[in-house]
BANU-360276 format. One record per residue (C-alpha): residue in three letters; x, y, z. Coordinates in pm, whole numbers, padded with zeros to 5 digits, always signed. Example, Ala and Ser with C-alpha at 12.3 -4.5 7.8 and 13.67 -1.06 7.14 Angstrom:
REM residues 2
Ala+01230-00450+00780/Ser+01367-00106+00714/
REM end
This chain:
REM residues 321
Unk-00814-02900-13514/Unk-01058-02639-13402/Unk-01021-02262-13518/Unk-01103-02035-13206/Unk-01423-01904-13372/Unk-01552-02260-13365/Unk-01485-02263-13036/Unk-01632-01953-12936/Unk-01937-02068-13136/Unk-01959-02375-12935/Unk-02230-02458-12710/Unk-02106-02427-12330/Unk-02103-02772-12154/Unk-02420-02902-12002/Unk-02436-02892-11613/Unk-02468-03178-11440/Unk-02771-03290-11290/Unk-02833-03185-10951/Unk-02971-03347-10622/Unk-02975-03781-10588/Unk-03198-03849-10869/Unk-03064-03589-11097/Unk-03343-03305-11090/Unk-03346-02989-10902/Unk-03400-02889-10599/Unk-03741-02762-10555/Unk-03913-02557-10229/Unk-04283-02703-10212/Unk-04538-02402-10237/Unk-04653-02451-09902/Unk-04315-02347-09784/Unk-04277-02088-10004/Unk-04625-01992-09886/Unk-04536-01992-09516/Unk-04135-01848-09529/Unk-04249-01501-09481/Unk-04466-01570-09184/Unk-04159-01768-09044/Unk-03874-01477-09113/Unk-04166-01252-08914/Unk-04199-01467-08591/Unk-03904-01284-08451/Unk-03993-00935-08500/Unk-04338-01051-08380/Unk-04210-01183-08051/Unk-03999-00918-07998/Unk-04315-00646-08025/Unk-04493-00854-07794/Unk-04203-00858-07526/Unk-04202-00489-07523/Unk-04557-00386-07591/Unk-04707-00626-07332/Unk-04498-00493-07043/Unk-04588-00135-07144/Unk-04940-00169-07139/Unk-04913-00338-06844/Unk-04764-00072-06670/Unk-05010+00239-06810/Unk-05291+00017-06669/Unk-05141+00024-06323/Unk-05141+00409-06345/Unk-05497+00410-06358/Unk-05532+00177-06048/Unk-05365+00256-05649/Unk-05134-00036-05645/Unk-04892+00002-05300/Unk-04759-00234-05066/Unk-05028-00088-04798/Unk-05331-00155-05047/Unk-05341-00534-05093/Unk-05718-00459-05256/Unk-05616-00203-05560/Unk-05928-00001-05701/Unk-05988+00207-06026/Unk-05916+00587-05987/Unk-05917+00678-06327/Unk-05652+00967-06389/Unk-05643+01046-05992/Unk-05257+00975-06006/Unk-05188+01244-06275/Unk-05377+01467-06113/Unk-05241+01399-05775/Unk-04865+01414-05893/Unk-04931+01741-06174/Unk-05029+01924-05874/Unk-04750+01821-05645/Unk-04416+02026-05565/Unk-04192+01738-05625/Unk-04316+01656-05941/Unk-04261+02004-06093/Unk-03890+01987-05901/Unk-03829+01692-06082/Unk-03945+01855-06418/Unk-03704+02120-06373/Unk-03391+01901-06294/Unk-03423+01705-06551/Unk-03501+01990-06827/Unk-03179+02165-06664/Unk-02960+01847-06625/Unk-03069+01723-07037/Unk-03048+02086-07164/Unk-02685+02154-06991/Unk-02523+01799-07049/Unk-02641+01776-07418/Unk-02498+02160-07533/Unk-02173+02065-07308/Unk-02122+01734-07441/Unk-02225+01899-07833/Unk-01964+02189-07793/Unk-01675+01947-07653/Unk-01786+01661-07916/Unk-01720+01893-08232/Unk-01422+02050-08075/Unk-01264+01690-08005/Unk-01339+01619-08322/Unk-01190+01891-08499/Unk-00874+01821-08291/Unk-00854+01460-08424/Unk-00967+01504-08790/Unk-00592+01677-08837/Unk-00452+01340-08831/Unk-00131+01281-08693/Unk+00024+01037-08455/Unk-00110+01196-08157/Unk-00485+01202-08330/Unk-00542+00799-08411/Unk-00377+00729-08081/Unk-00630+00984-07874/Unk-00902+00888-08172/Unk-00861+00517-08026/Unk-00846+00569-07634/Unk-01151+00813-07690/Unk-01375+00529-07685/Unk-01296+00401-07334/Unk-01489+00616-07087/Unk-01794+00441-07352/Unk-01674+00105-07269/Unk-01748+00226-06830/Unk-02082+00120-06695/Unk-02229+00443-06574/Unk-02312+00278-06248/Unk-01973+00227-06213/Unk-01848+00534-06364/Unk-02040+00726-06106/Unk-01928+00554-05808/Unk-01579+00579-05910/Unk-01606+01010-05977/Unk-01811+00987-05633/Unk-01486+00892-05438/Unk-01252+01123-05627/Unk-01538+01370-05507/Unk-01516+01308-05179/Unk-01350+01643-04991/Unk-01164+01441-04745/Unk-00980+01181-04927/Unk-01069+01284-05277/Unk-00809+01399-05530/Unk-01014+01706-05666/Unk-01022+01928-05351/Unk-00629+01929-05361/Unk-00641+02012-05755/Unk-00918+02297-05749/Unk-00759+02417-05396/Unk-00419+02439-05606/Unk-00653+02604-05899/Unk-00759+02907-05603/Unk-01096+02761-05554/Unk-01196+02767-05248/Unk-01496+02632-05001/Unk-01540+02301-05241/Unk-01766+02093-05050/Unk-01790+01766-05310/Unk-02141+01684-05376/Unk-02283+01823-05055/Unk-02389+02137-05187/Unk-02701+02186-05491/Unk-02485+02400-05702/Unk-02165+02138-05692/Unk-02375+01814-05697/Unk-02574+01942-06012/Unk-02214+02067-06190/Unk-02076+01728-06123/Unk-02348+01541-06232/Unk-02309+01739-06616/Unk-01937+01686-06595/Unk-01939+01309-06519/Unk-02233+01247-06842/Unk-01994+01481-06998/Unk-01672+01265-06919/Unk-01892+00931-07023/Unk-02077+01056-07335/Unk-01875+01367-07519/Unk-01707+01059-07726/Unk-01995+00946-07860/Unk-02099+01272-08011/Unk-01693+01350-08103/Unk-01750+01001-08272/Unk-02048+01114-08448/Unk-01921+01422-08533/Unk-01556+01252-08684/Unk-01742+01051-08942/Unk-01928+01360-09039/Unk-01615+01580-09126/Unk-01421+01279-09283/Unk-01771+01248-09563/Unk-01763+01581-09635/Unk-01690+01688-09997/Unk-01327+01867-09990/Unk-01395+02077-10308/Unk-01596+02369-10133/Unk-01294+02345-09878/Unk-01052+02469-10147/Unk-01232+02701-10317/Unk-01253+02835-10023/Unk-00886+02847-09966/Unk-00813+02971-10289/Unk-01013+03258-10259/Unk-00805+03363-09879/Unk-01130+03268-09640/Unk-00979+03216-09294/Unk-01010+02947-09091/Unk-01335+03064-08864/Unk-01521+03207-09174/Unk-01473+02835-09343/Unk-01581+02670-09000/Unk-01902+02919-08961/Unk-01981+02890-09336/Unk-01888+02603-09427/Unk-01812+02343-09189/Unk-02049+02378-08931/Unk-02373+02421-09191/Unk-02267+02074-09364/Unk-02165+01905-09053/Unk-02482+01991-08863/Unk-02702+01708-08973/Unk-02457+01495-08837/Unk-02427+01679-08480/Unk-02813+01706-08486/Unk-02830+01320-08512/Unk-02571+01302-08219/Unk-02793+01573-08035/Unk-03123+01399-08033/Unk-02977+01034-07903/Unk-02786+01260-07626/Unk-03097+01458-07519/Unk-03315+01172-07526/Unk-03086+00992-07315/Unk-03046+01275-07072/Unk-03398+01323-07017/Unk-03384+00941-06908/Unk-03088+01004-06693/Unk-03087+00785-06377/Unk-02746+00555-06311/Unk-02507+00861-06292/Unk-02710+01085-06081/Unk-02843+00804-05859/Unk-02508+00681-05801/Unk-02341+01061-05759/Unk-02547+01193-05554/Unk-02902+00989-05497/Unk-03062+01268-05580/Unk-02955+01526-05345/Unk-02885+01703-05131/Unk-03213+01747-05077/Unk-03397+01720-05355/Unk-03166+01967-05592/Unk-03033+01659-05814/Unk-03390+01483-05826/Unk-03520+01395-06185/Unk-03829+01271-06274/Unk-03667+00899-06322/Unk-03526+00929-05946/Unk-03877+01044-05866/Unk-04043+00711-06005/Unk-03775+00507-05820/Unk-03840+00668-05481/Unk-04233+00603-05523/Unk-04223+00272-05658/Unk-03926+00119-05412/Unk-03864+00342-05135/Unk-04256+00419-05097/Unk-04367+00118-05234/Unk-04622+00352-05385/Unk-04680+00166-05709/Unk-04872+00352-05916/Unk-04770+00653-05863/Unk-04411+00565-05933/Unk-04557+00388-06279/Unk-04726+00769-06343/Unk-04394+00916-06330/Unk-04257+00710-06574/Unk-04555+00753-06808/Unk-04473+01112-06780/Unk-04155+01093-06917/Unk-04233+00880-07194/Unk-04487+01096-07282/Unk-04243+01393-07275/Unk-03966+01215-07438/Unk-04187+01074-07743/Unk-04314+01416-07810/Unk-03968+01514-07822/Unk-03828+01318-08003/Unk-04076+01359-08284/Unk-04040+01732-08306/Unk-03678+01676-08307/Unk-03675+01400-08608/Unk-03937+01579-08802/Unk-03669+01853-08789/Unk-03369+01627-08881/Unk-03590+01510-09174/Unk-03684+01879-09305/Unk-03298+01954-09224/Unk-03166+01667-09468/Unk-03454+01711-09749/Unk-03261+02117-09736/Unk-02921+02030-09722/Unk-03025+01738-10014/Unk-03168+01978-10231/Unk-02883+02251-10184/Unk-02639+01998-10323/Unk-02831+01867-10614/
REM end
């Protein structure tokens, strides 16, 4: 009979020999050699599928490709100049600074406040937290369409509510003032979740000890939310801000579908501007230009806006430590 520190002494049993023949599996060097270039076809293929058309499409701007020019020529940067200098490009540029700049503060304000509503908990709260995701789950398109015919002032149900309200004279989407509101509200009613979202997962990482220090020492509630709150939850809403402004600056399936633009030209962005010169106009190039444009204005953007975001968690990272 063994005593247990024999047995603990013991050697542990031998594993049994692996594979048919009893040795080990082995990868060959050559496939060692080659996995890496294998795991990176992918990634490879998938830079090629969007860098190819891209290219593609900045070489047209430096060409006149239409429907009426079977023969296209080179005309350099003739079709930045020619649309820089136009009225409806600089139209265009102010829409869609006024449509991005309104939407994203609208949808940032409602987002925190929704959020703030929900992180009390409750019944009510994870019942509203889950049904806030559905206007997300709505195609724009189809979002759009669907807010165009509760628009409408003959048939539509919010001329009876707003005439019920004591507003008077609403004309739907026929008039520059109403057809640019609506066209905030409906991003608004599509995309405040996704910052309220954002902006939810924030409050629930914050740390809860500054919270009741704070309470222990009497602070109300809007010097905790101005001191407090808001400066550690900001990173979060910033990230939340730069995906919404990006997108709005690349707004075209709501407005198209509210209001194609109009009336007039009061709704027309720089995206509905492309369309109109590459389909209706069947002006190629110039249409191309457009969109060149507004990549060009939304990269530069965006990299002001992330450089920020990373100078904004380097301070909030070296506060805490």
């Amino acid at each position: 009979m063994t005593t247990p520190s024999e047995v603990d002494r013991a050697e542990p049993p031998a594993r049994p020999p692996s594979g048919p023949e009893g040795r080990r599996p082995t990868v060959s060097r050559r496939r060692r050699r080659l996995r890496p270039y294998i795991l990176a076809v992918p990634a490879v293929l998938l830079c090629v599928g969007i860098l190819y058309p891209f290219f593609v499409g900045v070489s047209y701007t430096v060409f006149n490709f239409s429907a009426a020019n079977p023969n296209p020529a080179f005309v350099g940067l003739r079709n930045f100049a020619e649309i820089t200098t136009s009225a409806p490009f600089w139209n265009s540029v102010r829409v869609t600074g006024s449509f991005a700049l309104t939407a994203t503060a609208v949808e940032t304000v409602l987002g925190v406040g929704v959020a703030l509503l929900l992180y009390r908990g409750g019944i009510l709260g994870r019942i509203l937290e889950r049904a806030l995701i559905v206007p997300l789950m709505v195609a724009p398109i189809l979002a759009a369409i669907m807010w165009k015919l509760l628009l409408l002032p003959e048939v539509g149900w919010v001329r009876p509510i707003l005439e019920g309200l004591g507003v008077t004279g609403y004309t739907g989407t026929d008039s520059p003032l109403w057809a640019f509101l609506w066209s905030v509200v409906v991003d608004a009613w599509i995309y405040t979740p996704f910052v309220a979202i954002i902006a939810l997962a924030g409050l629930r990482s914050l740390p809860a000890s500054p919270f009741e220090a704070a309470a222990v020492d009497g602070a109300g509630w809007w010097f905790t939310f101005r001191r407090l709150t808001l400066p550690m939850l900001w990173p979060y809403v910033f990230v939340a801000v730069i995906f919404r402004l990006m997108d709005s600056l690349k707004m075209f399936d709501i407005i198209f579908g509210l209001t194609t633009g109009g009336p007039g030209d009061s709704t027309t962005t720089l995206q509905i501007n492309a369309y109109l010169e590459s389909i209706s106009y069947a002006r190629y190039s110039r249409g191309i230009t457009y969109m060149v444009v507004l990549w060009a204005a939304v990269y530069l953007i965006s990299m002001i806006l992330v450089g920020y975001l990373r100078r904004l968690q380097n301070r909030t990272a070296g506060e805490a430590a």
